[in-house]
Structure formats: structure tokens, C-alpha cells
C-alpha positions in Angstrom: 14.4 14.1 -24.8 16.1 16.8 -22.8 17.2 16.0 -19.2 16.2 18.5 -16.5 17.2 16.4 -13.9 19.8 17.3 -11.4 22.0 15.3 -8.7 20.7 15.5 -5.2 22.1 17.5 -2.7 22.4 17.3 1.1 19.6 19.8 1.4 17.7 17.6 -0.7 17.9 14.7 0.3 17.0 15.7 3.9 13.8 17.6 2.5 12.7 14.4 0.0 10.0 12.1 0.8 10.3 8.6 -0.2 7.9 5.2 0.6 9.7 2.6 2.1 9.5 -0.9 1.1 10.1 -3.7 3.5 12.8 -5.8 2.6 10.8 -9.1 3.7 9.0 -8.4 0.7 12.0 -10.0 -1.3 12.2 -13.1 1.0 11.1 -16.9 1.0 7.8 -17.4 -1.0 7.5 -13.5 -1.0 10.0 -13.5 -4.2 7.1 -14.8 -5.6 5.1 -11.9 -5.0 4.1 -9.4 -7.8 5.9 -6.0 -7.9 2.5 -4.5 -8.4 1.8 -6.2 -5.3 5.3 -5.3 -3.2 4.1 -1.4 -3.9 0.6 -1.7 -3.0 1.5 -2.8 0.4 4.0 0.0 0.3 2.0 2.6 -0.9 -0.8 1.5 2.0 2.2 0.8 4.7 2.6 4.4 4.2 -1.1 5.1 4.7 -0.9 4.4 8.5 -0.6 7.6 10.0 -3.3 8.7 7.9 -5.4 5.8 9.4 -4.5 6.9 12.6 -5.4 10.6 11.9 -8.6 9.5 11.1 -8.9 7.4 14.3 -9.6 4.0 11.7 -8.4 1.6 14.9 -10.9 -1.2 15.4 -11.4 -1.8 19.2 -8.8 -4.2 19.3 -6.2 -1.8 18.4 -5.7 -2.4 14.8 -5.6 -0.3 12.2 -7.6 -0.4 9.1 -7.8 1.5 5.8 -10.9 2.9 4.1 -9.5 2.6 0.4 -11.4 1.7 -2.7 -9.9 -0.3 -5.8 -10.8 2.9 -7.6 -8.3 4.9 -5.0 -5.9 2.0 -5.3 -5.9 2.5 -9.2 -4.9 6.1 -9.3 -2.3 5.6 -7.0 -0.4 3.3 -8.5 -1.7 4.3 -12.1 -2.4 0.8 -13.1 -5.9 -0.6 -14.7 -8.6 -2.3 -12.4 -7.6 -5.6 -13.2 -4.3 -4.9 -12.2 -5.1 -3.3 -9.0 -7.1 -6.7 -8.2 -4.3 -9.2 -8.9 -2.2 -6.9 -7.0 -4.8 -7.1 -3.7 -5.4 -11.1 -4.3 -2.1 -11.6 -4.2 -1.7 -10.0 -1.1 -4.2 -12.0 0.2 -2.7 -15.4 -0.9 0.6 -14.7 1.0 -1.5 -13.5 3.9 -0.1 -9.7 3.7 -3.6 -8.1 3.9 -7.3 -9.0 5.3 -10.3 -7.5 4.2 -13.5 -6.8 6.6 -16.7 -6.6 4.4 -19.1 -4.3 5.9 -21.9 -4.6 3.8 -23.3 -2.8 1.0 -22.4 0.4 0.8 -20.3 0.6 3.5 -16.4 1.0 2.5 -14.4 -2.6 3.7 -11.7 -2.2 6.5 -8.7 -3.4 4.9 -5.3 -4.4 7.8 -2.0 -5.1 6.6 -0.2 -8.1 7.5 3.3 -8.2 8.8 
């Protein structure tokens, strides 16, 4: 395997684009969590300003996602099951709620903090 990698510079650095994973991801019960999990909420943290973009704020203020598992399967590049133990277990440590809208409607999915 050839490596055409190179070491960063300062102009790269400053142009990259990198996710950002909260560190209370690794605290308390949330060691427990799945890594599939930890990037999930990562990958849809990131997904905000997006949201907001697309003015997905419920009238309270929050914002929501309009994301399918199918969406959330490409991204990460995982299988369908995976993609749902990664969302349940979100839900069990009360990281993400999920609005259902009825069929054919897409959910509203909110993050947690």
C-alpha cells in the first residue's frame, strides 16, 4: 500500500473541516454509549445550521432534523441495523427525541444536550 499522505500544514489546517464531538459523550453512564452512537450525534450535532437554513425550528424554538435511517446509513456507512442500535441508544441515554408525524410525513428528530 503506497502512502500519499502528507503532514498538515498551517494553511491546512486553517482551511480543514472537522466534526466535533462533545467530550460529555465520554462521561458518567455515557462511557457506556456506543461509538456508532457518539458519531451519529456528532454527525447530526453538525447538522444544525443546516436545520436552521431550512427554518426546521418548531414554535418553541427548537430545532429539529428531517433525516431518514436510510440518510443516516450513508453517512456513517454502516448497515440498517446498525444505524438503529446507534439511534436507540441515543434514546436510552436521553440524547435524542423523536416526533412521529404520521405516515408519510418525515419524523422531527431534536438532540439532547
Amino acid at each position: 500500500m503506497s502512502n500519499n499522505r502528507t503532514r498538515y500544514t498551517i494553511n491546512d489546517v486553517q482551511k480543514s473541516r472537522f466534526y466535533q464531538m462533545p467530550k460529555f459523550l465520554f462521561e458518567g453512564e455515557l462511557r457506556n454509549l456506543s461509538n456508532d452512537a457518539r458519531v451519529l450525534y456528532s454527525l447530526l450535532k453538525d447538522r444544525h445550521e443546516l436545520s436552521i437554513s431550512n427554518g426546521w425550528v418548531d414554535s418553541n424554538g427548537h430545532i429539529y432534523f428531517v433525516y431518514t435511517r436510510d440518510d443516516m446509513q450513508d453517512m456513517l456507512g454502516v448497515s440498517k441495523p446498525t444505524v438503529i442500535k446507534a439511534v436507540n441508544d441515543l434514546k436510552k441515554y436521553n440524547l435524542i427525541e423523536e416526533d412521529r408525524l404520521g405516515q408519510g410525513r418525515p419524523n422531527h428528530i431534536y438532540l439532547l444536550s
